[in-house]
Backbone as JSON, one array per atom type, in Angstrom:
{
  "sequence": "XXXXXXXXXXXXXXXXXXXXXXXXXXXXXXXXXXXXXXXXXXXXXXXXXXXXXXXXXXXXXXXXXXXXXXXXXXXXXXXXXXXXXXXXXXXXXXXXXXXXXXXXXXXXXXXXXXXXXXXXXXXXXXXXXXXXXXXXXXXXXXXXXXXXXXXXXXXXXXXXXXXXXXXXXXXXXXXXXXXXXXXXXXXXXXXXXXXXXXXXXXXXXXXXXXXXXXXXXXXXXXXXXXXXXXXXXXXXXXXXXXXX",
  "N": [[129.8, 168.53, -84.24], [127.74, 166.37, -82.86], [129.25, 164.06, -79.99], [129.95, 160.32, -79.94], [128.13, 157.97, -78.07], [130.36, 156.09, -75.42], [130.9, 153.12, -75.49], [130.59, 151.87, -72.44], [128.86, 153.88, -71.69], [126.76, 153.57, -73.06], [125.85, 150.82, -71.88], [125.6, 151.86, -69.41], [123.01, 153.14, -69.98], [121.28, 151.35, -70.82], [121.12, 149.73, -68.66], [119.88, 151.42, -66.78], [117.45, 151.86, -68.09], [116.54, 149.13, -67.73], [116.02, 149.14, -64.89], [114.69, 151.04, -64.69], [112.3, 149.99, -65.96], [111.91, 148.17, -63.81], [110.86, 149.01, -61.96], [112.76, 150.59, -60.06], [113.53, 154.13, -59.95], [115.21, 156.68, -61.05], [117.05, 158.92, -58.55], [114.76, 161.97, -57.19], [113.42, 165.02, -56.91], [111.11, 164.64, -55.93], [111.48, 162.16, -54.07], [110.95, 159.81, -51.8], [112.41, 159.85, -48.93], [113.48, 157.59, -46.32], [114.88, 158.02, -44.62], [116.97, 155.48, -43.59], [119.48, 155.57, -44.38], [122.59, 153.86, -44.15], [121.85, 151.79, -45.36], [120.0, 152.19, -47.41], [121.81, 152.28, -49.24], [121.97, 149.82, -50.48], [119.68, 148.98, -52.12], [119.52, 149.62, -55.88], [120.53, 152.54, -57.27], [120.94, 153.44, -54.66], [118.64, 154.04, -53.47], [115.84, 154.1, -51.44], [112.97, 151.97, -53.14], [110.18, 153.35, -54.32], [106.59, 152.6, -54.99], [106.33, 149.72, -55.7], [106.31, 145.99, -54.54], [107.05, 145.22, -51.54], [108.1, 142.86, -49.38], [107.77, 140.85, -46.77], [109.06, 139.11, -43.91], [107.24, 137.05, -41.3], [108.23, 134.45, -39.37], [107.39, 134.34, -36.54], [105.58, 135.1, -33.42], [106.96, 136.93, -32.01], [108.95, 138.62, -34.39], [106.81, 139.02, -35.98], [105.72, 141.32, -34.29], [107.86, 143.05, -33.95], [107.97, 143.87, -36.53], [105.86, 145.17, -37.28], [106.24, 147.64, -35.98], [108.37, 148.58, -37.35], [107.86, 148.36, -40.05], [105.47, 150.27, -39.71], [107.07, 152.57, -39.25], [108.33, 153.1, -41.81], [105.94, 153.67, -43.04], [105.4, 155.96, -42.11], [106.92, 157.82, -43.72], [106.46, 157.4, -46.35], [103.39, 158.39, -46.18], [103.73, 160.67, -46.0], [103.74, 162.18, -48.41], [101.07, 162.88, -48.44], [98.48, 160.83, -49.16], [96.32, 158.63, -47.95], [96.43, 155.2, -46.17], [96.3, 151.85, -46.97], [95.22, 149.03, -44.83], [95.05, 145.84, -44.94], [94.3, 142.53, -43.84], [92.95, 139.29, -41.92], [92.98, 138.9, -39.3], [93.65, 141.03, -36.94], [95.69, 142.2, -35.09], [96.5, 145.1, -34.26], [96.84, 148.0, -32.53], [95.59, 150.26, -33.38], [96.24, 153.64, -31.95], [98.65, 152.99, -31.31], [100.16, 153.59, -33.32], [101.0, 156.01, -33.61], [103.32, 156.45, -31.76], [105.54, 156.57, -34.13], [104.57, 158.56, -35.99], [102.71, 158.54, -37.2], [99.47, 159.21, -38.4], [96.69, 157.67, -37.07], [94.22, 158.11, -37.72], [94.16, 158.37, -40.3], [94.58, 155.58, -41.76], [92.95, 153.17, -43.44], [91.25, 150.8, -42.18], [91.06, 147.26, -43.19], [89.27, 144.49, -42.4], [88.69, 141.47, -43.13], [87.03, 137.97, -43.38], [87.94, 135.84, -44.06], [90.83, 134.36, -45.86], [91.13, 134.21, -48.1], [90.18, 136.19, -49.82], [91.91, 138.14, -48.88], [94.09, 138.68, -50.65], [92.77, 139.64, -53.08], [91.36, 141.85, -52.47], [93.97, 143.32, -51.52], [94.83, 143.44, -54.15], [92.89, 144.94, -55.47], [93.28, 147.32, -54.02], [95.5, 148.54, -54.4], [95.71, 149.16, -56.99], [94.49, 151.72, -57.2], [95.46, 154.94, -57.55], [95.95, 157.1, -55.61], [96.2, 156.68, -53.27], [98.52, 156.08, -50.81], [100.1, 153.91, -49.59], [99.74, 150.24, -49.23], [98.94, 148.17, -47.12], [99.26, 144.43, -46.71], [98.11, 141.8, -44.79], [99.16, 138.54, -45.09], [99.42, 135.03, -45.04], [100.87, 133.29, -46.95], [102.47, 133.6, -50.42], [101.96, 133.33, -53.32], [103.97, 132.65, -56.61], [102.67, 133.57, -59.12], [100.66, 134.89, -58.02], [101.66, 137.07, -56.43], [102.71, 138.32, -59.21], [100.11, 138.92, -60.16], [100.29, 141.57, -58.49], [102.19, 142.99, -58.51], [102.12, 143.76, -61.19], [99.63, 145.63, -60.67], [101.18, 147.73, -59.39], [102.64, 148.52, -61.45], [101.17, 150.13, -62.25], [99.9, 151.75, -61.08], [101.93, 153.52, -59.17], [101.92, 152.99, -56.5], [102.84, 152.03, -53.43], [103.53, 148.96, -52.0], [103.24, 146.83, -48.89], [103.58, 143.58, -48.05], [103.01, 141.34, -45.59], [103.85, 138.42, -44.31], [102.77, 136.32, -42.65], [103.71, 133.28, -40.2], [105.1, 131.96, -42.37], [104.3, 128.7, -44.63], [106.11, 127.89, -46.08], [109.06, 129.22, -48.68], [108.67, 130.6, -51.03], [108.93, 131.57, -54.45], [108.92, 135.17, -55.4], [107.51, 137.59, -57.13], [108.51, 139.93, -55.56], [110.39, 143.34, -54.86], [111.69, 143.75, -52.85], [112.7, 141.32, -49.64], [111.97, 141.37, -46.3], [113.03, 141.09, -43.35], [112.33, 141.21, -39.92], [113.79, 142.01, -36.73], [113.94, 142.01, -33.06], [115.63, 144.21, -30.91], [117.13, 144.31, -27.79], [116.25, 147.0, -26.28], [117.85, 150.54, -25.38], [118.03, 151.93, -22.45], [117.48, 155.55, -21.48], [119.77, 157.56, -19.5], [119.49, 157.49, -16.42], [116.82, 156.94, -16.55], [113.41, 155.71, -16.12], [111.59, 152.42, -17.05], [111.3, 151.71, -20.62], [112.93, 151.95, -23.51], [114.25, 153.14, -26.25], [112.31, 151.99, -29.61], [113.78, 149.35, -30.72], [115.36, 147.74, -33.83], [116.86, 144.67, -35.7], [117.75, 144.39, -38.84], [117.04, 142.55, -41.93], [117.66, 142.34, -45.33], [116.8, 139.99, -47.27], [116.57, 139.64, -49.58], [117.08, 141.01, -52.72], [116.52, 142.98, -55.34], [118.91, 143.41, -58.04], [120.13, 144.08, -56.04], [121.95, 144.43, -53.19], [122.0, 142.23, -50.64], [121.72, 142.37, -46.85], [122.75, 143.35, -43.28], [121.07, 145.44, -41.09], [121.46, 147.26, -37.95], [119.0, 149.31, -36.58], [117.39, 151.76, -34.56], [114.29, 153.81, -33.22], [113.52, 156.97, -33.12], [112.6, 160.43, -32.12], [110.7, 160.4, -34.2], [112.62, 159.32, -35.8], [114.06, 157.28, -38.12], [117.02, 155.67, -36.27], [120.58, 154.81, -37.31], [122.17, 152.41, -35.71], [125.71, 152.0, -35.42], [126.55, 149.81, -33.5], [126.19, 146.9, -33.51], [124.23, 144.74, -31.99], [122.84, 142.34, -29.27], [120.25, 140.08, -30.84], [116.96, 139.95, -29.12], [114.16, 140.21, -27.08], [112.21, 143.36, -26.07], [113.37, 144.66, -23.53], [111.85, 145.51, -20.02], [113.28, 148.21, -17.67], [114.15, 147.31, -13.95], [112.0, 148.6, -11.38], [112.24, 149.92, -8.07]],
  "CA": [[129.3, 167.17, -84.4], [127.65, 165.31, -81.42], [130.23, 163.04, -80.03], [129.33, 159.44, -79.84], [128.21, 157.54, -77.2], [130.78, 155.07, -75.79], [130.14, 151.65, -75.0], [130.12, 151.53, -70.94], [128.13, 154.6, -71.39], [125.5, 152.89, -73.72], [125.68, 150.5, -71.39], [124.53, 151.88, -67.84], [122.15, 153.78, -69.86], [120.93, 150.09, -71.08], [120.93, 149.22, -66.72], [119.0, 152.58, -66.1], [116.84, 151.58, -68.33], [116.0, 148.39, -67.08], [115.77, 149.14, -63.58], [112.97, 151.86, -64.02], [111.07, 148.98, -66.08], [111.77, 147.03, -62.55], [110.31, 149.93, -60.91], [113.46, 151.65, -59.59], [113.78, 155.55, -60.36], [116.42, 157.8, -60.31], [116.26, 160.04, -57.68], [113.99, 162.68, -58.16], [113.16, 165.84, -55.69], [110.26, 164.0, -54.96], [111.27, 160.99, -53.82], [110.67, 159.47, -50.54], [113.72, 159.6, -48.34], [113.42, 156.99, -45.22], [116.1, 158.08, -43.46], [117.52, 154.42, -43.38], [121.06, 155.7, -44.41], [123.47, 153.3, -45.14], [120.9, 150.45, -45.53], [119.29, 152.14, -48.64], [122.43, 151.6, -50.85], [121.69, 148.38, -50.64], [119.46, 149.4, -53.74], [119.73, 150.26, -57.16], [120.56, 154.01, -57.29], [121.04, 153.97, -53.62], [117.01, 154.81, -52.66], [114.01, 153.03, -51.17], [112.15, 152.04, -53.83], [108.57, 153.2, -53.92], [105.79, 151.88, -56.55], [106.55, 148.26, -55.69], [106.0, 145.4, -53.48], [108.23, 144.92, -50.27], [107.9, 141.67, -49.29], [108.19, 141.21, -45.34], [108.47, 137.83, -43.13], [107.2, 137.06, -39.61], [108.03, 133.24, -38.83], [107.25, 133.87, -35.14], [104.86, 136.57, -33.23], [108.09, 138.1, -31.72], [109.06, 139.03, -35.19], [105.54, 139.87, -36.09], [105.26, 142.93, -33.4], [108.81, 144.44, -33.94], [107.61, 144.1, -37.74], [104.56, 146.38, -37.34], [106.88, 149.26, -35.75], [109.46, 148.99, -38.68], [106.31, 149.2, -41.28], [105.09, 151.92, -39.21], [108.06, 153.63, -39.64], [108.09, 153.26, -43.13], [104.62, 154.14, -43.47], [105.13, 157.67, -41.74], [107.44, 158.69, -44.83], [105.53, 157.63, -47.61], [102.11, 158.94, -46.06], [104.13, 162.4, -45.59], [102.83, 162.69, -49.22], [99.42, 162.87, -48.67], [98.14, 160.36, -49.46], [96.44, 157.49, -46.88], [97.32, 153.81, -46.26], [94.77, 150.68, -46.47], [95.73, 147.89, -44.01], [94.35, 144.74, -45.11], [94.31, 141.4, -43.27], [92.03, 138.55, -41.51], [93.51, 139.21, -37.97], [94.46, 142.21, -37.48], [96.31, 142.77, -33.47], [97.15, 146.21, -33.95], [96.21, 148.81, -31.88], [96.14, 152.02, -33.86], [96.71, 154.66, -32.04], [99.93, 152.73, -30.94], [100.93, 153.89, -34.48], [101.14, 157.66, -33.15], [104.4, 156.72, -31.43], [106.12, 156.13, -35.47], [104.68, 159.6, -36.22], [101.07, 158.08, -38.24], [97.67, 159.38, -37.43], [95.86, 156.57, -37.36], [92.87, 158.11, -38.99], [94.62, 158.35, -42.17], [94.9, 154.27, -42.26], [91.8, 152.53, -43.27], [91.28, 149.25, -41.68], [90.09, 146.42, -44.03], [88.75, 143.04, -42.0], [87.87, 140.02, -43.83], [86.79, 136.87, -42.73], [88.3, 134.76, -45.41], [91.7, 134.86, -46.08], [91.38, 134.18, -50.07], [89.51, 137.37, -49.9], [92.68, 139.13, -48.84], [94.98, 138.88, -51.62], [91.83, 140.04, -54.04], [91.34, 143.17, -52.26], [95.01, 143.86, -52.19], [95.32, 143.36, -55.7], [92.45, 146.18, -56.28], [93.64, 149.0, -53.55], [97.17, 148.25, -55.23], [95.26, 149.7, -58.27], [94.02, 152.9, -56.43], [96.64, 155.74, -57.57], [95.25, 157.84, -54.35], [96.81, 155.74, -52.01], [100.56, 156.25, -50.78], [100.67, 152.74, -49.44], [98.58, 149.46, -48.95], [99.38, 146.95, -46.26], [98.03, 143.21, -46.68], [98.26, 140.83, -43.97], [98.81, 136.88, -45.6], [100.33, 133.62, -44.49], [102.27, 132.95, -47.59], [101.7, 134.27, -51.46], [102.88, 131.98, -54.71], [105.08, 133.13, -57.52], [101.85, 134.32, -59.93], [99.77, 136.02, -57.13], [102.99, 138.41, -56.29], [103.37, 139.11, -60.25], [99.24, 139.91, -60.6], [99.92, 142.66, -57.75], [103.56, 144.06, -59.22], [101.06, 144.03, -62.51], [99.01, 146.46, -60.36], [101.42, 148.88, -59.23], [103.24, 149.27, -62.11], [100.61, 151.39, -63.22], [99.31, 153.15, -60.08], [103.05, 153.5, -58.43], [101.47, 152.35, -54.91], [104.32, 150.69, -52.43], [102.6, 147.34, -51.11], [103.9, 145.97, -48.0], [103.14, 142.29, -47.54], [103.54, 140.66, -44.25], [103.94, 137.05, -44.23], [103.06, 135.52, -41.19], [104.06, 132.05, -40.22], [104.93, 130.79, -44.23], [105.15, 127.12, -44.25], [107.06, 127.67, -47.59], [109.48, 130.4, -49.07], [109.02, 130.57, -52.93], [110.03, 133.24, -55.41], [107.98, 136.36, -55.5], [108.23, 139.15, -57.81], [108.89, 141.44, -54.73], [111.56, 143.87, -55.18], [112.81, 142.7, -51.77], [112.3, 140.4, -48.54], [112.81, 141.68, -45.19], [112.89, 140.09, -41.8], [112.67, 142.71, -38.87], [113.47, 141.19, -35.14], [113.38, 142.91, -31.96], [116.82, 144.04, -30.58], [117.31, 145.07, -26.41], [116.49, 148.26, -25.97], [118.52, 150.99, -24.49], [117.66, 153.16, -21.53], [118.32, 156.96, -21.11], [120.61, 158.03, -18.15], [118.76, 158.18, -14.89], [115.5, 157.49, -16.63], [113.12, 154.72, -15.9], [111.19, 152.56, -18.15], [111.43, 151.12, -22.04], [113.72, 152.61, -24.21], [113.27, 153.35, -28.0], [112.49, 150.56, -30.33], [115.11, 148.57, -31.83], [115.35, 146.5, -34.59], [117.78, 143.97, -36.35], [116.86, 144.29, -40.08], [118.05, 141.74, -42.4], [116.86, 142.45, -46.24], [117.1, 138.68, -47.41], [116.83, 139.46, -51.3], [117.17, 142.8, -53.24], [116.45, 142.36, -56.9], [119.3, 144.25, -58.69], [120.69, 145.55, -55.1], [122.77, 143.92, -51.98], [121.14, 142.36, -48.94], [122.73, 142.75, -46.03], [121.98, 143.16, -41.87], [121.84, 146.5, -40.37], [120.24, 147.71, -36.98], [118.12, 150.77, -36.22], [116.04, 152.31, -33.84], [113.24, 154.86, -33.74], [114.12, 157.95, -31.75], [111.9, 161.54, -32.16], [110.24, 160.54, -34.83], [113.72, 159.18, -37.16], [115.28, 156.3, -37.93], [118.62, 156.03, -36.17], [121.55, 153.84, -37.77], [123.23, 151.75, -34.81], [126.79, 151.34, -35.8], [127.73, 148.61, -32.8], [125.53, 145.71, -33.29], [123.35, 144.48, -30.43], [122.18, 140.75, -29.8], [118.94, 139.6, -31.09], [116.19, 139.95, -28.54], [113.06, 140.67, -27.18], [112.77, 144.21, -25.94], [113.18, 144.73, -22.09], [112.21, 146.57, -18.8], [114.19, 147.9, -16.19], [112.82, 146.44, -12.82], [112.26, 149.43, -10.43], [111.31, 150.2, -6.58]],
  "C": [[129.1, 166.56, -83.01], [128.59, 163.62, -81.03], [129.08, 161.74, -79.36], [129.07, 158.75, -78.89], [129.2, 156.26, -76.94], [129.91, 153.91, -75.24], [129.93, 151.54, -73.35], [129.06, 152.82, -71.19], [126.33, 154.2, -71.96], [125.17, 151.63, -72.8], [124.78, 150.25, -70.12], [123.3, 152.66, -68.46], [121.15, 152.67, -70.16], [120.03, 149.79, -69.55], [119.94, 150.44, -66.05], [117.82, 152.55, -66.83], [115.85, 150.33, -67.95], [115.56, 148.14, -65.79], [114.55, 149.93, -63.48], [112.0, 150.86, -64.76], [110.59, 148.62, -64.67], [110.98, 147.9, -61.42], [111.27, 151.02, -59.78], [113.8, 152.92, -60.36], [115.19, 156.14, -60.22], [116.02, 158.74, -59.49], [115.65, 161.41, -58.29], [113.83, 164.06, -56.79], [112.08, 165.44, -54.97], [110.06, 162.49, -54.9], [111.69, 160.92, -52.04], [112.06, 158.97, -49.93], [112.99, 158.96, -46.68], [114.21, 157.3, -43.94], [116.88, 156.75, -42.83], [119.54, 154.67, -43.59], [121.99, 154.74, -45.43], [122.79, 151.99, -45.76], [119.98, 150.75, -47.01], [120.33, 152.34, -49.72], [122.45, 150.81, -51.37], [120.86, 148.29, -51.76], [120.12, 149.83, -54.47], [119.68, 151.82, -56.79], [120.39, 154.59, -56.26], [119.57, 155.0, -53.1], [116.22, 153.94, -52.7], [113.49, 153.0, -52.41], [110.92, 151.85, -53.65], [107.79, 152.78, -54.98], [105.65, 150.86, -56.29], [106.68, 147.37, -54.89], [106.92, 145.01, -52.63], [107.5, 143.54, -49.81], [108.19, 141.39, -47.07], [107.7, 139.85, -44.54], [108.61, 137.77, -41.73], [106.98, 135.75, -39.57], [107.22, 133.6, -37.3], [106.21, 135.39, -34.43], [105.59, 137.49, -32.9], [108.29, 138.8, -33.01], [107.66, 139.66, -35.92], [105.21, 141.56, -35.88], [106.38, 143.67, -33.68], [108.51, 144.67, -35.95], [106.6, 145.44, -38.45], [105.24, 147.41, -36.8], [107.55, 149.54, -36.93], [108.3, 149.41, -39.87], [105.8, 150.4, -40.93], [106.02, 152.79, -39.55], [108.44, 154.47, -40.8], [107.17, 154.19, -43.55], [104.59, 155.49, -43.44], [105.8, 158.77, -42.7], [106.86, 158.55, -45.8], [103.95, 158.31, -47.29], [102.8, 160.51, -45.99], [103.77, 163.04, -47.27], [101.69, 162.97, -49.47], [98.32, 162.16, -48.51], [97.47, 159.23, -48.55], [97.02, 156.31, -47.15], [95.49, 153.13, -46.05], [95.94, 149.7, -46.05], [94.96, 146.92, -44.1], [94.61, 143.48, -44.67], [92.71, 140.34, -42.51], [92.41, 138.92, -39.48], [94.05, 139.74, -37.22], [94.81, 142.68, -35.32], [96.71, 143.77, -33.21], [96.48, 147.14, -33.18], [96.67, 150.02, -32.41], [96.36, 153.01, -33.41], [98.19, 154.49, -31.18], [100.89, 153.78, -32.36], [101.33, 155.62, -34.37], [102.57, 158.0, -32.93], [105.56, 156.68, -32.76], [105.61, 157.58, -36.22], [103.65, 159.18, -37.26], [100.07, 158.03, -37.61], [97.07, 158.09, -37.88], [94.42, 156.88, -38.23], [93.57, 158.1, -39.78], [94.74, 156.79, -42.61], [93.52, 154.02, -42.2], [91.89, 150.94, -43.09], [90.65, 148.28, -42.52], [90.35, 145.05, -43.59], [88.53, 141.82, -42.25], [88.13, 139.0, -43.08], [87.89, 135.6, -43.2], [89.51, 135.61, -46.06], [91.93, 135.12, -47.96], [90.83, 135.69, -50.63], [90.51, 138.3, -50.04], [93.47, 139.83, -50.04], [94.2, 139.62, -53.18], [91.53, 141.78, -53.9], [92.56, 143.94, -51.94], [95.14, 144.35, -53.1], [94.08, 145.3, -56.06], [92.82, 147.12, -55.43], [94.88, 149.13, -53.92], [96.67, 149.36, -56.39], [94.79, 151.27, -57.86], [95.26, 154.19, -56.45], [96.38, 156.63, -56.29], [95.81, 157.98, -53.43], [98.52, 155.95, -51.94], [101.1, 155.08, -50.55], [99.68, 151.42, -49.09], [99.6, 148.4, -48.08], [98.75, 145.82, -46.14], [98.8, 142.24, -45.86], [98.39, 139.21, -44.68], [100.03, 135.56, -44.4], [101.1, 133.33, -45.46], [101.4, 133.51, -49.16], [102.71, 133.44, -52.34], [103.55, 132.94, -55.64], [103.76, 134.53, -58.31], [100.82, 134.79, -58.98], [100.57, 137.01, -57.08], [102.9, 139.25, -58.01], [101.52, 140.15, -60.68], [99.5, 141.48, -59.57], [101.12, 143.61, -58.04], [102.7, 144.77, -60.61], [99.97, 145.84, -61.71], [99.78, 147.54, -60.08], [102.13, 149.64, -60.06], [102.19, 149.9, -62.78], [100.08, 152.47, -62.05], [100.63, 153.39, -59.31], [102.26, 153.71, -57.43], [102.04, 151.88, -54.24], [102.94, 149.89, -51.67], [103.6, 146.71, -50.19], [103.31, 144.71, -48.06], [104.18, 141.81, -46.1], [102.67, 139.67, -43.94], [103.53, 136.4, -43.23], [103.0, 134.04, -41.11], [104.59, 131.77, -41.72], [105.47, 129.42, -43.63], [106.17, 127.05, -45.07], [107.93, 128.78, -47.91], [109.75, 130.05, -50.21], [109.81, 131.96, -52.94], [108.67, 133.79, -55.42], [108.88, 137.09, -56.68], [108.8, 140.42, -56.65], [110.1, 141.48, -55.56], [112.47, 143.51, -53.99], [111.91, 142.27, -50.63], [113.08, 140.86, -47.8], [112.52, 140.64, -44.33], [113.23, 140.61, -41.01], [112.68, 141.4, -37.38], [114.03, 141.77, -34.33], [115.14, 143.08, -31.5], [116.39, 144.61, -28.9], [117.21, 146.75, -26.65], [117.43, 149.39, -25.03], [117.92, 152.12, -23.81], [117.83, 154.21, -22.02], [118.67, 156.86, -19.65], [119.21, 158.32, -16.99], [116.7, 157.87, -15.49], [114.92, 156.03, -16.75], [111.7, 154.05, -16.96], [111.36, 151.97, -19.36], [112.13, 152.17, -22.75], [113.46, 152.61, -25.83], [113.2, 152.09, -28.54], [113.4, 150.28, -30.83], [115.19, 147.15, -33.13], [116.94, 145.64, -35.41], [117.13, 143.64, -37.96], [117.62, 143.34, -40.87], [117.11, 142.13, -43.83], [117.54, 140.81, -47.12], [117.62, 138.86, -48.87], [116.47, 140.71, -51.82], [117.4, 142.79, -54.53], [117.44, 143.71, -57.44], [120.37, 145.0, -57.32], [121.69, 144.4, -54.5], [122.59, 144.02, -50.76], [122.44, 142.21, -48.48], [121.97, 142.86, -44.7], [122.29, 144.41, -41.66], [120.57, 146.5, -38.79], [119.75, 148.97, -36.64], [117.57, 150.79, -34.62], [115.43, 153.61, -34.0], [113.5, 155.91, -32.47], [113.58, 159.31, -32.63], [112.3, 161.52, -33.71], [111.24, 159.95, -36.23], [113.71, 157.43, -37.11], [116.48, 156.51, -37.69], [119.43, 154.87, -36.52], [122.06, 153.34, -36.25], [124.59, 151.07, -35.14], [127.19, 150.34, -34.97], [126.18, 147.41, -33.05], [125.47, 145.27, -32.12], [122.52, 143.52, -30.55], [120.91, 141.05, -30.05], [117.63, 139.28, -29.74], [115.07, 140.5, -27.94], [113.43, 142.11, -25.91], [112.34, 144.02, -24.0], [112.71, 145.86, -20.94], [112.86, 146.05, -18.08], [113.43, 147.96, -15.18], [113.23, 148.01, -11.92], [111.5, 149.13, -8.92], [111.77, 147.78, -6.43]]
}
């Protein structure tokens, strides 16, 4: 006789149920490992979740630029499926083949321009819809409650990860994201004897984590990884050392 299920067990299977509605999976052999570490238990079932919109704010341009390395970073594990990236915005300061140093050919990103920012969030919404695609990046200034839910609407059917990056918001509503980051620049550290800028660093803070536990950690990018920084390191913009 098949024994019965008990109750905590009917339970988490209740919570494992509702989380892959929300768009979190159980791990799977093919799921996208970031190499973030201890920063992705901070989810449900302890893994990045892909499919679904990351939410990402740049009050200030400092936070802006160390924003576009951490996305890059991102980007170079979910494109390791195949698949390209569309980068969509009105003002777009990047210099792509900066994105080389994050381990992303820049041909594989297609650049999308518009004049008109109302434009943006429209052509989000349809390369969101594009199963093809490993990831779409849309540039905005701020996005309302029911714009966020038509573009969760979109990926829950093409599982697509959508970065948004906020710049300036005058406002901070509720989104459907699955979470809100806020990347800002930490001091870089030398190598011994060697002159120069040192790897990138960031101070990540994930503000809100639907189902998970934000929290602050810091990284940097070093041949091609993310590395965990267990000592915390102030908040600032990244430096050279002065030579000759």
């Amino acid at each position: 006789m098949e024994r019965a299920a008990t109750k905590s067990e009917i339970v988490e299977k209740l919570q494992q149920q509702i989380l892959s509605m929300q768009g979190f999976r159980q791990p799977t052999a093919q799921q996208v490992s970031t190499g973030l570490g201890p920063l992705e238990a901070a989810f449900p079932n302890k893994v990045f979740p892909t499919g679904v919109i990351h939410e990402f704010l740049s009050p200030i341009a400092e936070d802006a630029a160390a924003t576009t390395g951490f996305m890059a970073g991102l980007l170079s594990r979910l494109m390791a499926q195949g698949g390209p990236c569309l980068w969509i915005g009105t003002k777009r300061t990047l210099f792509p083949p900066a994105l080389k140093l994050f381990g992303v050919d820049p041909d594989r990103i297609i650049f999308i321009d518009l004049v008109k920012e109302k434009d943006v969030l429209w052509t989000i919404e349809e390369a969101l819809k594009c199963d093809a695609l490993s990831a779409v990046v849309g540039e905005v200034s701020e996005i309302s409650f029911m714009e966020s839910r038509r573009l969760q609407l979109a990926v829950e059917q093409s599982r697509v990860t959508g970065m948004l990056r906020c710049y300036h918001p005058d406002k901070i509503g509720n989104t459907t994201s699955v979470a809100r980051w806020k990347i800002s620049s930490l001091t870089s550290a030398l190598e011994e004897d060697m002159p120069g800028v040192g790897y990138p660093r960031w101070n990540v803070e994930l503000l809100k984590v639907r189902n998970g536990k934000p929290g602050t950690w810091q990284f940097q990018w070093a041949n091609n990884y993310f590395q965990h920084l267990s000592q915390p390191a102030p908040v600032s913009k990244i430096v050279m050392q002065q030579t000759g």
